[in-house]
LOPALUM-351128 format. One record per residue (C-alpha): residue in three letters; x, y, z. Coordinates in steps of 0.1 Angstrom, whole numbers, plus 5000, padded with zeros to 4 digits. Layout:
BEGIN
residu/X/Y/Z
ALA/X/Y/Z
...
# end
This chain:
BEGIN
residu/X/Y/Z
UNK/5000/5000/5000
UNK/5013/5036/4992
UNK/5031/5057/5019
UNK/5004/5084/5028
UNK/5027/5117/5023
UNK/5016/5157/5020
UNK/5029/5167/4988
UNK/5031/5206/4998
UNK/5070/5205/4993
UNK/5095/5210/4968
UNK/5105/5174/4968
UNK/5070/5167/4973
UNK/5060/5186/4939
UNK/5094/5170/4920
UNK/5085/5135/4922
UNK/5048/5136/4921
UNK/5028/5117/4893
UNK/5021/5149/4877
UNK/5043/5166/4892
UNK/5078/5153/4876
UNK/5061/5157/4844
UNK/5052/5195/4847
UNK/5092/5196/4864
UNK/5109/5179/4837
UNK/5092/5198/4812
UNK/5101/5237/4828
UNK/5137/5227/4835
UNK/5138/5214/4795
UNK/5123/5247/4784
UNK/5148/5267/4809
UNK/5178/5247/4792
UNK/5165/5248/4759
UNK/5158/5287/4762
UNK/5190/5294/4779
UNK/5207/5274/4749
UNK/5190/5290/4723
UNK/5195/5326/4738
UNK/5232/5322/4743
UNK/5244/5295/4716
UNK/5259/5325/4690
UNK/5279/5339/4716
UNK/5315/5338/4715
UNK/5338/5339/4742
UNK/5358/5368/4741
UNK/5392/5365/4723
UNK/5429/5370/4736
UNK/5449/5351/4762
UNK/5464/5377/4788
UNK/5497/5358/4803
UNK/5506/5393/4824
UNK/5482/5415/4846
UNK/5469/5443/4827
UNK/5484/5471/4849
UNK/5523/5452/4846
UNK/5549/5468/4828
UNK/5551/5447/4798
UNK/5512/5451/4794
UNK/5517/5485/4795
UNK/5544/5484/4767
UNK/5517/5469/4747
UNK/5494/5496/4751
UNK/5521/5520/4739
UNK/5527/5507/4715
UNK/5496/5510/4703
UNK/5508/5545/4690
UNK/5536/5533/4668
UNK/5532/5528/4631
UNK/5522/5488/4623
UNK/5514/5484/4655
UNK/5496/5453/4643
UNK/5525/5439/4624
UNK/5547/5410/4646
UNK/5579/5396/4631
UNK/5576/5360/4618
UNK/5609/5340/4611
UNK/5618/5319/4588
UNK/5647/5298/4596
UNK/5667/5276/4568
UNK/5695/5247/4575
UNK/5707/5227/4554
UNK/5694/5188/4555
UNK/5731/5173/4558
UNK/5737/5198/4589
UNK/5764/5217/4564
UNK/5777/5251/4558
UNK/5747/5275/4540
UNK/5767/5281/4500
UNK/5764/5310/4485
UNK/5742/5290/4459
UNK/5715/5284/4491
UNK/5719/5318/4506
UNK/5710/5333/4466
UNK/5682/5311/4465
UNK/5670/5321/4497
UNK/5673/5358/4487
UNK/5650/5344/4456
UNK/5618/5335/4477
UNK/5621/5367/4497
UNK/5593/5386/4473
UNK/5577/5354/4475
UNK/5569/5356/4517
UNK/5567/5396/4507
UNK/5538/5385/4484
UNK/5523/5363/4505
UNK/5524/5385/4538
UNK/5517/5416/4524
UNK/5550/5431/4538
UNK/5585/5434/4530
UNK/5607/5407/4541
UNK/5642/5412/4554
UNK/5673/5400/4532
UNK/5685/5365/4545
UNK/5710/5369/4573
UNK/5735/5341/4581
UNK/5745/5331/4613
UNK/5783/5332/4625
UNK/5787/5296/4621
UNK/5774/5298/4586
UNK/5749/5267/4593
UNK/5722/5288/4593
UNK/5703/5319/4583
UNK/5671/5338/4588
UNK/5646/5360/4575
UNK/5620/5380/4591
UNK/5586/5387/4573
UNK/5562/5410/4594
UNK/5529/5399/4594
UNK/5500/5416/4604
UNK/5478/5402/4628
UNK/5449/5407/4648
UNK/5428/5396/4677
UNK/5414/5363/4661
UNK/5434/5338/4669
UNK/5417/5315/4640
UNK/5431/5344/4612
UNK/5466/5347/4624
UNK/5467/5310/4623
UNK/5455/5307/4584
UNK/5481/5336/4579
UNK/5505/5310/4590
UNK/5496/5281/4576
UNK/5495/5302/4541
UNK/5527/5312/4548
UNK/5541/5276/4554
UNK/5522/5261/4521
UNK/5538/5288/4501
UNK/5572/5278/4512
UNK/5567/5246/4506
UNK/5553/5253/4475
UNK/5586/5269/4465
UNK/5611/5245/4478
UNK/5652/5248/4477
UNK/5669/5216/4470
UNK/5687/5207/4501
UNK/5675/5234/4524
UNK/5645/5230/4553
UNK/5625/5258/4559
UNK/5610/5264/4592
UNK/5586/5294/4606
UNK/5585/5301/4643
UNK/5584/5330/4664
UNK/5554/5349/4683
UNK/5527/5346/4656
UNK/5539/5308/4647
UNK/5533/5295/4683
UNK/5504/5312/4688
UNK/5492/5298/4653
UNK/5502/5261/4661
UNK/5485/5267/4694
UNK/5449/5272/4678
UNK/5459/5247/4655
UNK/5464/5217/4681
UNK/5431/5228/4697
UNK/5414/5223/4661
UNK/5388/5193/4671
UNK/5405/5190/4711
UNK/5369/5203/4724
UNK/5351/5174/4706
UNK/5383/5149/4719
UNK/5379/5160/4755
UNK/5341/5158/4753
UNK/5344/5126/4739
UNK/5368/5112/4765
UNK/5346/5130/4793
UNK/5315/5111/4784
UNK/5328/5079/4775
UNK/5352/5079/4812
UNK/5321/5088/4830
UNK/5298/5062/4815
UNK/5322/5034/4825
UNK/5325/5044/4855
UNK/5289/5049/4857
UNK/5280/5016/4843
UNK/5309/4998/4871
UNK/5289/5020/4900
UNK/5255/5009/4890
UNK/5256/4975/4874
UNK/5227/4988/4858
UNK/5224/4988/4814
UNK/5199/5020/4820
UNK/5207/5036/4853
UNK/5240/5051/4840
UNK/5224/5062/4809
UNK/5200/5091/4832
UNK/5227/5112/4852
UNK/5249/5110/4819
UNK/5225/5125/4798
UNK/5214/5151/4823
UNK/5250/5163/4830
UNK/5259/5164/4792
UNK/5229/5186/4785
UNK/5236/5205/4812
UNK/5275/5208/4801
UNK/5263/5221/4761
UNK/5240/5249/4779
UNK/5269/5261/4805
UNK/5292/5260/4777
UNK/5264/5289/4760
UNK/5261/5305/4794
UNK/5296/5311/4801
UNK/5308/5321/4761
UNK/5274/5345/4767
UNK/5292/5355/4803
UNK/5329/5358/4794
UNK/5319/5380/4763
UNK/5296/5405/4786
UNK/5320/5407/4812
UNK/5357/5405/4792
UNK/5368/5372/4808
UNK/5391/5352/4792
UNK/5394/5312/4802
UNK/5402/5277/4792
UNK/5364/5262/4781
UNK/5382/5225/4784
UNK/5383/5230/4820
UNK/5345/5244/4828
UNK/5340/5211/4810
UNK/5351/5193/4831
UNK/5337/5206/4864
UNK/5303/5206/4852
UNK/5308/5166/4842
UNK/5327/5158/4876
UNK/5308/5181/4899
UNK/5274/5175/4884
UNK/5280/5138/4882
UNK/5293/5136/4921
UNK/5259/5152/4929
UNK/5242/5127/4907
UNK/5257/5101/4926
UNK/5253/5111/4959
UNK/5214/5112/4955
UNK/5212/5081/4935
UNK/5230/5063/4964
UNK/5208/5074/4990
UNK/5179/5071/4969
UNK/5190/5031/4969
UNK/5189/5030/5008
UNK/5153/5045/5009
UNK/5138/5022/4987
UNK/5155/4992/5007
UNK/5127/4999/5036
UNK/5101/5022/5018
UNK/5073/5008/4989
UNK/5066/5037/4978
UNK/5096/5043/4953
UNK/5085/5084/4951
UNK/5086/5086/4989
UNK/5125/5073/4990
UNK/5129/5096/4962
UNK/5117/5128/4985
UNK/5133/5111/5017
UNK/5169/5107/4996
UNK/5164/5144/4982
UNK/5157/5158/5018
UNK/5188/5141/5028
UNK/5212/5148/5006
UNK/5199/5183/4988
UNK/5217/5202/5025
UNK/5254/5181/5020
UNK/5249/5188/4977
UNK/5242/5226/4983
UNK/5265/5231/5010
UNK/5289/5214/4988
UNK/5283/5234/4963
UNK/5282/5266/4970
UNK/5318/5263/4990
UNK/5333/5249/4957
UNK/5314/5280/4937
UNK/5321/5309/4965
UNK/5355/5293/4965
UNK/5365/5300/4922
UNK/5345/5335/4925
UNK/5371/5341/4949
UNK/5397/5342/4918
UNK/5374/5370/4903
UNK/5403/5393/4925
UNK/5433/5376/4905
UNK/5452/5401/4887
UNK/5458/5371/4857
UNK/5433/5376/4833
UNK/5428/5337/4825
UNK/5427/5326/4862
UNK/5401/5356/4866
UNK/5381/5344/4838
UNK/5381/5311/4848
UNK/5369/5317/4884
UNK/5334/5333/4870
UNK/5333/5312/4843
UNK/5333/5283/4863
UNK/5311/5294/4894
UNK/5284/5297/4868
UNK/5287/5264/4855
UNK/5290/5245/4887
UNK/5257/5266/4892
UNK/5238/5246/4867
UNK/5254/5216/4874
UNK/5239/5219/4909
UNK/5199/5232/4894
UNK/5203/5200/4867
UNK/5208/5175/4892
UNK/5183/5189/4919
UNK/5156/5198/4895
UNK/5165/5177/4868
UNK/5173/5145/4878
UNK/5148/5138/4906
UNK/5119/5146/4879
UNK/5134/5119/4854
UNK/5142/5094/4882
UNK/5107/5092/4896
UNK/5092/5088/4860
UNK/5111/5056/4855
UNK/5104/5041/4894
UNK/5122/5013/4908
UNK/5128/4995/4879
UNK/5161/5017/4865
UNK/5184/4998/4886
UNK/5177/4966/4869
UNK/5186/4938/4874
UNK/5195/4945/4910
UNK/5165/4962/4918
UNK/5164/4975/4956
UNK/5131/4962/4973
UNK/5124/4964/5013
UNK/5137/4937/5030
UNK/5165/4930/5006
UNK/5195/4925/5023
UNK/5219/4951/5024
UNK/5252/4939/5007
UNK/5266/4977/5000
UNK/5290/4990/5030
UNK/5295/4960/5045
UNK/5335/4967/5035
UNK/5332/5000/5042
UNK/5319/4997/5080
UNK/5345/4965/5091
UNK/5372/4993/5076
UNK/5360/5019/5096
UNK/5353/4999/5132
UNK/5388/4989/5128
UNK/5399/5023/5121
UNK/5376/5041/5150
UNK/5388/5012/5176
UNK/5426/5014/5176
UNK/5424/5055/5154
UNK/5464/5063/5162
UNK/5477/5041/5141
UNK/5457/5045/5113
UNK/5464/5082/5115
UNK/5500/5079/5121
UNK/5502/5063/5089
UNK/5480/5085/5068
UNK/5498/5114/5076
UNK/5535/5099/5070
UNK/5519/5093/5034
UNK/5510/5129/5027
UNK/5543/5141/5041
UNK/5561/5118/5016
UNK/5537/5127/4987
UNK/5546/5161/4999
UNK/5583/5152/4998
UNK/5580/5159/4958
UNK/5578/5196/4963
UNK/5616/5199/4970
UNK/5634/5203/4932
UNK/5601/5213/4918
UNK/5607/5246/4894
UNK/5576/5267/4885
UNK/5574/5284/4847
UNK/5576/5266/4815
UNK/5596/5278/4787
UNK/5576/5288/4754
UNK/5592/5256/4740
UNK/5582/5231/4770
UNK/5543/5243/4773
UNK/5535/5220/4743
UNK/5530/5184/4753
UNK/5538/5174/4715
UNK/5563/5190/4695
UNK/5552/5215/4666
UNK/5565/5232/4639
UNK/5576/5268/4659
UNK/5591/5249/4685
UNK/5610/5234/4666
UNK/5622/5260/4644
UNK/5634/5279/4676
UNK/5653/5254/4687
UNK/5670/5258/4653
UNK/5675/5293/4659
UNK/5691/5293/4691
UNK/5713/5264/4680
UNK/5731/5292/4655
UNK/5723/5329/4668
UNK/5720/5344/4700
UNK/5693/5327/4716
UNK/5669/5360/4726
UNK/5670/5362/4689
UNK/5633/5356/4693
UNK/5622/5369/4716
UNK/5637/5406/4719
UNK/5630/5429/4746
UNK/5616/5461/4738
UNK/5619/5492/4754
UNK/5593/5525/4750
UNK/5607/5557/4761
UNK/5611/5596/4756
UNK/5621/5602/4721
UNK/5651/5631/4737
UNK/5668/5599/4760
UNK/5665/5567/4733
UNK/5702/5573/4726
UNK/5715/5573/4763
UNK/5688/5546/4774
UNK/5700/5525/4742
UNK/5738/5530/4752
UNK/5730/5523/4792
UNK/5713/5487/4783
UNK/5741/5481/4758
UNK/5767/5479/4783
UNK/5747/5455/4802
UNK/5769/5419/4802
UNK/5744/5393/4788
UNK/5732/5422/4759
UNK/5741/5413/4723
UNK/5727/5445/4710
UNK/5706/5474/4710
UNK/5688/5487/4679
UNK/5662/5513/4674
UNK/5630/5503/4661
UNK/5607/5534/4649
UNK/5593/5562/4668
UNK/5554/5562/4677
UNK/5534/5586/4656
UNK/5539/5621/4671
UNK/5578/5616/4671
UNK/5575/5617/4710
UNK/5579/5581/4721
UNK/5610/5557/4706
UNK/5613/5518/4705
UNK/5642/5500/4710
UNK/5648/5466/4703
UNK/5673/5446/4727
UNK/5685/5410/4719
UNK/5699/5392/4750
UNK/5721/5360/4749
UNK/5700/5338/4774
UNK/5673/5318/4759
UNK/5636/5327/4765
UNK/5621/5314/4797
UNK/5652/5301/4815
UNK/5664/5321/4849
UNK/5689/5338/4829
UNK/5671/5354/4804
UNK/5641/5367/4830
UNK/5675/5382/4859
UNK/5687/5402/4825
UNK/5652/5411/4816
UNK/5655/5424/4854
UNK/5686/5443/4853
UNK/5673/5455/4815
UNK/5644/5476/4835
UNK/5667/5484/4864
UNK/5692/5503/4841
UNK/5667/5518/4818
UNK/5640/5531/4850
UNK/5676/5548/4861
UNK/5683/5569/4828
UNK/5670/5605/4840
UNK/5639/5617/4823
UNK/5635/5588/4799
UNK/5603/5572/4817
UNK/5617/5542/4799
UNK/5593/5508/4803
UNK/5608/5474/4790
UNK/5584/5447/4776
UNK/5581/5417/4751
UNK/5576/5381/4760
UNK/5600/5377/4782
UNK/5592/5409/4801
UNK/5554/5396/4795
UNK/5568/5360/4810
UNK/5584/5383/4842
UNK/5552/5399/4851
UNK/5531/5368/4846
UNK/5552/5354/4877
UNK/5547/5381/4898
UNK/5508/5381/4888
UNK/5507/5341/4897
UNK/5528/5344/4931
UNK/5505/5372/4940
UNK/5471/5358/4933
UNK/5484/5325/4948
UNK/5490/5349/4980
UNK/5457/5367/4978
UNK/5434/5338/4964
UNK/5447/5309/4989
UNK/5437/5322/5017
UNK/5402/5330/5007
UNK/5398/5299/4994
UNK/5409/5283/5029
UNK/5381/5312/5050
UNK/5354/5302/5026
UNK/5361/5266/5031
UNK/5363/5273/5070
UNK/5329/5295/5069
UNK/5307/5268/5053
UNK/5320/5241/5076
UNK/5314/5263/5104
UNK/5279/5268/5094
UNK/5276/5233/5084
UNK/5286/5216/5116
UNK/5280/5247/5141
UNK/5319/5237/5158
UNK/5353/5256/5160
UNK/5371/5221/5164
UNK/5359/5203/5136
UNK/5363/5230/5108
UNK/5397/5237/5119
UNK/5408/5199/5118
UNK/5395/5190/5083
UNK/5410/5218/5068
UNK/5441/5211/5082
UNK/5440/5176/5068
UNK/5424/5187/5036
UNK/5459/5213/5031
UNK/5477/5191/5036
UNK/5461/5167/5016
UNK/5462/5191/4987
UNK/5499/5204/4991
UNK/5508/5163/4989
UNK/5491/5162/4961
UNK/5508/5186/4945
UNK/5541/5172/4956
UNK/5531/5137/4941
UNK/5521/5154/4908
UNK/5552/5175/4906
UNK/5576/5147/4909
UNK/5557/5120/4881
UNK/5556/5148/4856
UNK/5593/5153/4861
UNK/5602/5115/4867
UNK/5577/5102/4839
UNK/5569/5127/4814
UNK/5606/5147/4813
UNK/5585/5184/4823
UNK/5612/5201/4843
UNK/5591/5224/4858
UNK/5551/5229/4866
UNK/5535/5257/4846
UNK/5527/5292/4862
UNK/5490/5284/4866
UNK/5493/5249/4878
UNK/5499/5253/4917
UNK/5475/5281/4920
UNK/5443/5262/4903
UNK/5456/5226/4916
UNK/5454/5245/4954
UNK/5422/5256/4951
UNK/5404/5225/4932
UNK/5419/5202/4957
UNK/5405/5221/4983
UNK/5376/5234/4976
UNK/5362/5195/4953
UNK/5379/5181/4990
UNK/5355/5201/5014
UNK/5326/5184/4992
UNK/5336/5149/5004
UNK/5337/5164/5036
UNK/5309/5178/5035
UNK/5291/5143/5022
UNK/5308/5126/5047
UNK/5303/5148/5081
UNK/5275/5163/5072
UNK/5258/5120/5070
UNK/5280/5115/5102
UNK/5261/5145/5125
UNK/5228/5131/5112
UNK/5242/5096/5123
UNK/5253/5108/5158
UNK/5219/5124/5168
UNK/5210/5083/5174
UNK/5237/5064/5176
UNK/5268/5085/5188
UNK/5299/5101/5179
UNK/5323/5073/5169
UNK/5296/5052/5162
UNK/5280/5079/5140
UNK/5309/5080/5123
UNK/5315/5046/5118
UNK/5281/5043/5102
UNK/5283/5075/5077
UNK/5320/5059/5065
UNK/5298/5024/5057
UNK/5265/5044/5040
UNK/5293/5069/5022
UNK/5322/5048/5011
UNK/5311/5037/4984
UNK/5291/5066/4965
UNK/5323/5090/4976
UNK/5352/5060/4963
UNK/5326/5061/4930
UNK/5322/5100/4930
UNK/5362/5105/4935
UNK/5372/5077/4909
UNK/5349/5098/4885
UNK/5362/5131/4893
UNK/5396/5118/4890
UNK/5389/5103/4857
UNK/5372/5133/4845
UNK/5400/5156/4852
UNK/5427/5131/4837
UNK/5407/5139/4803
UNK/5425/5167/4803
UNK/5456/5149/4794
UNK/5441/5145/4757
UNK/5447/5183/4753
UNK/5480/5197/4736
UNK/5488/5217/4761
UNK/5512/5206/4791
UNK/5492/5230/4816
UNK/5459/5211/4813
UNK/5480/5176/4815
UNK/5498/5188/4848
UNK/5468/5200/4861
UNK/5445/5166/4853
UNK/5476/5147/4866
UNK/5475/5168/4901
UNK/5439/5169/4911
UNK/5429/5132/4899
UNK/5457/5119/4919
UNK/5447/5141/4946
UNK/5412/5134/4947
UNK/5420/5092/4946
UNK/5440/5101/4978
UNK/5417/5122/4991
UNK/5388/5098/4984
UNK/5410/5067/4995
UNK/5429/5080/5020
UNK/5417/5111/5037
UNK/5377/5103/5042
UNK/5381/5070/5048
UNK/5408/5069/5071
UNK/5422/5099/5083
UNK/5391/5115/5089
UNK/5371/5090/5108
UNK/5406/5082/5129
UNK/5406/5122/5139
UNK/5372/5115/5145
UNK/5377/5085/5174
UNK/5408/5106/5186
UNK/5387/5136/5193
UNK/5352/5122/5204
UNK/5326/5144/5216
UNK/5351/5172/5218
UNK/5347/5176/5176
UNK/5319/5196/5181
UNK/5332/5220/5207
UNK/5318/5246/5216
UNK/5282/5228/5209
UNK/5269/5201/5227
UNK/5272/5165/5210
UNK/5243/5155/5187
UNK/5231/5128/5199
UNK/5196/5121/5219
UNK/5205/5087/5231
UNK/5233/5067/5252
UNK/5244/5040/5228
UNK/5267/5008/5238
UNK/5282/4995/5211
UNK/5297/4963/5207
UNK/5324/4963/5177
UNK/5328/4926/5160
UNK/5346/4923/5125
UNK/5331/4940/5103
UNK/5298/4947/5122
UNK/5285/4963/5150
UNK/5257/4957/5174
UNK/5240/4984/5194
UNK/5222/4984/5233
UNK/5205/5018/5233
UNK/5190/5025/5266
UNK/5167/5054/5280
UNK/5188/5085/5297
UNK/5189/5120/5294
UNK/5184/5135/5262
UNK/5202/5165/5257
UNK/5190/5187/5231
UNK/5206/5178/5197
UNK/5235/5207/5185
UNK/5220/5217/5144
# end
């Protein structure tokens, strides 16, 4: 017989015969409204390494005033194939194809120049280029067809330089969205169909996450193009999968329980919403308040990506509370066929999970002893571990500009490049030019045109260190030093290198100013969530230092497996506050199930039995994550790969380690005390008797105090 129920709330109204209908059919007009609104807009354009107020940025402004300031030198590098001296034969030849690139570019090339070693020579072509990314790219890939349309026996021909790399960029994106989508989906549905053992169940949160991911990737083009933002679409991606999917499992896991003692499948459907809509909002909203936190970065990517995100972990949260309960109540019981949970069945799931965690509440030092002598040698990797990437090392394959750089520096001074570029006063060029001249590591100084009114002069300095290595950022250094000192110039020194300087400064000073607020807003919610000083303050110290291990352990496989010397600028930064803020939702699942416990049944024992009803959905939720984020490695770009690498192996130890362990250890050390200064929730006196395994429990009458939340 039915459960006799009011239906007068939301869950109530979600899962109700009619009910789900009229809900599934306003959250499918919402989406499809909210995709049809925002589907032609673009996000904005541009990649922003260097804040905007830094002195390099600031450079590029000004030179905004100089003649063909849309023009960027491209360079074509030629070798011979048998690694010989250029002859004058090759070096006439070359001079032949120079109104070829001048035909092709629209500019005039320069005359070959040979290197000192006469192995080499080079020719710059100025191009002119613009914001889109997808133009400069067929500017280049003109360019290179042409060359190779007009070939010179024995010679290779390569292009590099600042438009090449940014063209070969777009170009290893071309089709990566579709890859990482296509690697998303088809990780999550394995993992799905392992969780579930179901040939339908998977197919329902799949679907309602993907749709959900297609109309956050509108929202957040239609967002980053209103508000200026610039970030990495690949990664949005994959929050909405792994967060939205973590949600999905969370519910349908408790959703399983309630229909092991209720008939009424709609009535475990409301119970399991009730129960788990707090932890899944709580959850959340820390993860979302925690990436707007980035909206005060001074990097215009990690900026970007803060708002971008928070908005897509939004409807991530609305798909799966509105969404999902609609479509799960429409199919009943039946979905999780053939092992279809019916009252009375016995309960096989956390049987594992409870003997782990009576052994780990009944003797807790050990097990916590151990855990944290694991993070400390995870964290171990941290020592060695450089941060910055050269231009070269950012691409996990090689391309065509890398490799035609690494040409160049092989046979001319290796800022050849990359040369740094001074602005200043038109009256001091000449002493600013002769004061950076005398600097050691300086190969020369040349002008480089005046801006239109004749007030401002550029200067073009070629330094012997190769781009993106220590040396080449200290001269970059003692460049602006020298040239701030010349009297009256108002001299400002930029280019890539200066751009690379000031993007290290930006990413050490948002790491400063981010991590922190990360680490309060993490602290508030728990606070609020478990209404204790003691409790907050110990998870986040084992959720730190669960991250920073991570980190460690991440750092040390890309160097020992993958050859990447150093992590890239935005790695730590983003790896910091994923790790937290996707760790305080495990948490959250897991204390927030554990307070609910301990109203009945106890602290330890409350704890003992949220570890065996939450092991498995957070092991599932944290395998997914991880595999979600480890998509990333399909991407060209060695940021994304470091990044997946970091967080999925943080969020297995996390998942593995930390919740089921660590926590529940800290847990039996502390006892009642956790929830200091509130009274312990629990309304009755339990004996518990451990066994392996299981546990047995002799409630008797006493005292009730009143429960704390």
């Amino acid at each position: 017989m039915p459960e006799l129920r009011s239906r007068s709330s939301l869950p109530d109204r979600l899962t109700s015969r009619r009910g789900a209908w009229v809900s599934l059919i306003i959250v499918l007009l919402a989406f499809i409204g909210l995709f049809g609104l925002f589907r032609g807009a673009d996000a904005p354009v541009g990649n922003g390494a260097a804040p905007p107020a830094s002195e390099s940025a600031l450079v590029d402004d000004l030179l905004e005033e100089f003649p063909g300031s849309d023009q960027q030198s491209v360079l074509v590098v030629a070798t011979r194939d048998d690694g010989a001296a250029l002859t004058s034969t090759d070096l006439a030849a070359l001079d032949a194809i120079v109104p070829i690139i001048d035909d092709e570019t629209g500019r005039a090339a320069s005359s070959p120049v040979a290197s000192d070693d006469g192995l080499a020579a080079v020719i710059r072509a100025p191009i002119t280029t613009g914001d889109d990314n997808a133009a400069n790219s067929e500017r280049i890939a003109s360019l290179r067809a042409e060359l190779a349309d007009h070939p010179i026996d024995g010679v290779a021909l390569q292009v590099t330089g600042g438009p090449a790399f940014g063209a070969d960029v777009t170009a290893a994106f071309d089709g990566a969205d579709i890859t990482l989508l296509a690697v998303t989906i088809a990780i999550v549905a394995v993992l799905l169909i392992l969780t579930y053992r179901s040939p339908i169940l998977w197919l329902i949160p799949l679907v309602v996450v993907a749709l959900t991911d297609r109309v956050a990737g509108a929202v957040t083009s239609a967002v980053g193009s209103a508000l200026e933002l610039q970030f990495d679409a690949g990664i949005i991606s994959v929050l909405v999968f792994g967060a939205g999917t973590n949600y999905a499992l969370l519910l349908i896991s408790r959703y399983r329980e309630e229909l092991l003692t209720r008939e009424d499948h709609r009535a475990a459907l409301v119970a399991a919403w009730k129960a788990t809509a707090p932890a899944i909002i709580a959850s959340n909203l820390t993860v979302v308040v925690a990436l707007a936190t980035l909206a005060l970065a001074v990097i215009p990517g990690t900026r970007g990506l803060g708002v971008a995100s928070a908005v897509g972990l939004l409807l991530a949260l609305a798909a799966v509370l509105f969404a999902l309960p609609p479509v799960l109540a429409l199919c009943g019981r039946r979905v999780f066929w053939p092992f279809v949970p019916r009252p009375g069945a016995p309960r096989s799931q956390g049987r594992v999970w409870r003997a782990l965690a009576v052994r780990v509440v009944r003797r807790p030092v050990l097990p916590v002893v151990a855990g944290v002598a694991l993070l400390a040698v995870m964290a171990l990797g941290l020592f060695g571990t450089s941060v910055g990437l050269s231009q070269i090392e950012k691409f996990r394959v090689a391309s065509p500009s890398a490799a035609g750089l690494e040409t160049l520096s092989e046979h001319f001074p290796a800022g050849e490049a990359q040369p740094m570029i001074i602005v200043t006063n038109s009256a001091e060029a000449e002493r600013v030019a002769r004061a950076v001249d005398a600097l050691p590591g300086v190969v020369r100084v040349v002008p480089a045109g005046e801006s239109a009114d004749g007030a401002l002069s550029r200067l073009s300095v070629t330094g012997a260190s190769a781009p993106g290595t220590q040396e080449s950022l200290d001269l970059i250094s003692q460049v602006r030093t020298t040239a701030h000192d010349v009297t009256g110039a108002e001299a400002l020194v930029g280019g890539a290198g200066a751009t690379e300087l000031d993007a290290r400064a930006g990413h050490l000073r948002d790491m400063l100013v981010v991590a922190p607020l990360v680490l309060a807003v993490s602290f508030i919610v728990l606070l609020i969530l478990l209404r204790s000083l003691v409790a907050p303050v110990l998870l986040l110290m084992v959720n730190v230092a669960s991250a920073v291990a991570a980190i460690g352990a991440g750092a040390w496989l890309s160097r020992m497996l993958f050859g990447q010397t150093a992590l890239d600028l935005q790695v730590p930064l983003l790896a910091f506050l994923f790790l937290v803020a996707l760790g305080i939702d495990y948490t959250i699942f897991l204390v927030h199930r554990a307070k609910t416990e301990a109203v009945a049944h106890g602290t330890r024992q409350g704890m003992v039995r949220a570890v065996a009803g939450t092991g498995a959905v957070i092991t599932s939720a944290g395998i997914v994550l991880a595999g979600v984020f480890a998509a990333l490695g399909v991407l060209p770009l060695v940021t994304l790969g470091q990044l997946g690498l970091i967080v999925g192996l943080g969020v297995i130890v996390d998942t593995l380690v930390v919740r089921t362990i660590i926590v529940p250890a800290v847990f039996s050390l502390v006892g009642d005390r956790i929830w200091w200064p509130g009274r312990p929730p629990q309304t009755k006196r339990t004996t518990t008797v451990a066994r392996e395994g299981e546990s047995s429990h002799v409630t008797t009458d006493a005292d009730r105090p009143a429960p704390v939340g």
